[in-house]
N, C-alpha and C positions, 0 to 999 in steps of 0.2 A: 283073379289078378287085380291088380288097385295100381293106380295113377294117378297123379297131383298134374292137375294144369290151369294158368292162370287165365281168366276171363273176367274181362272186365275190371281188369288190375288187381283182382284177388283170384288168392289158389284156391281149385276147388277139387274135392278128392273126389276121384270114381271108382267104383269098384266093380267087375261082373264076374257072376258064377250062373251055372243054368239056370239058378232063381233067376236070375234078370229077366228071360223070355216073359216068364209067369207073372212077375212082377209088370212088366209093362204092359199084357194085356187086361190084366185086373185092374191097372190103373188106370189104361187108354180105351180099352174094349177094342182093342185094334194087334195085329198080330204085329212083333218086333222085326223081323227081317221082310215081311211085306211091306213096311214103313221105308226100312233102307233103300229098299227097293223105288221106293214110290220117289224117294228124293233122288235118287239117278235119272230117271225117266222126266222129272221134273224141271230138273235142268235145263231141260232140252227144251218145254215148255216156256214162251215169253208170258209176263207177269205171276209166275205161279211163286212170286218170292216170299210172300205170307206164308205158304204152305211147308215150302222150303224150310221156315224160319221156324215153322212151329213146330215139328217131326225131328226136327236137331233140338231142338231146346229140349222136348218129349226124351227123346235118349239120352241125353246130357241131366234130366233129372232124375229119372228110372236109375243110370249109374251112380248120381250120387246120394240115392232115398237110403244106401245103408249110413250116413254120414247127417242125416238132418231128418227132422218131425217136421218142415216146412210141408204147405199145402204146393201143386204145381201152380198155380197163381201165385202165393207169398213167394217162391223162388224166384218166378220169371219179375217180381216186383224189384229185386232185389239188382237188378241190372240197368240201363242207361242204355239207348238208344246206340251210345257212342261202343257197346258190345259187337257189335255189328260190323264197325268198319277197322278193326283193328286185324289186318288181315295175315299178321303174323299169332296171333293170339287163334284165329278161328282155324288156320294151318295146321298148328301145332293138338286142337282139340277135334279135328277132324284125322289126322293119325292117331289122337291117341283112342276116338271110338275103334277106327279101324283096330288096333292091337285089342285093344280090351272085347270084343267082337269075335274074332279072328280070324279076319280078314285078312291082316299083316302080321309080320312075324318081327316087328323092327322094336330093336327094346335099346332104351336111351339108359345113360349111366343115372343113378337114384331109382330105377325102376324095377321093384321087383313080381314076383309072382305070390299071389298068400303061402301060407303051410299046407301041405296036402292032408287032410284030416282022412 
């Protein structure tokens, strides 16, 4: 499934299929849904915002490594501080992990599904 959403005033495309899991442990050495996991419980946690920040940005780039040869530091380089507090911007990419995940089932109009190969 692939989704466009914009952060940090540019769009950026994500994609996931079961590669994602695979893909984000081989790139993080950490298991993908114990991450999500970890940012739930984190919440709940005072000062754990660093961690928070990094685990989203961590899935946000795994989604869109089929779309860019960027390293995950050249990515996270590529953003502004000001990414952060745009809380319509983090809303809208915090449902869109949840669909692309599937977690939710909520699909906006421009949004489609890939081809079933």
């Amino acid at each position: 499934m692939e989704k466009t959403v914009t952060l940090g005033g540019k769009e950026v495309k994500l994609r996931s299929s079961l590669g994602t899991i695979i893909t984000y442990r081989s790139t993080f050495g950490t298991e993908l849904f114990d991450d999500v996991q970890t940012l739930d419980s984190e919440k709940k946690e005072k000062g754990q915002y660093g961690k928070i920040i990094d685990v989203l940005f961590r899935i946000v780039y795994v989604l869109h490594k089929p779309y860019t040869k960027e390293s995950y530091e050249e990515f996270l380089l590529g953003f502004d501080f000001d990414v952060l507090s745009n809380t319509k911007e983090l809303e809208d990419l915090s449902d869109a992990i949840g669909v692309l995940l599937g977690g939710l089932k909520k699909e906006a109009p421009g949004d489609h599904e890939s081809p079933q190969q």
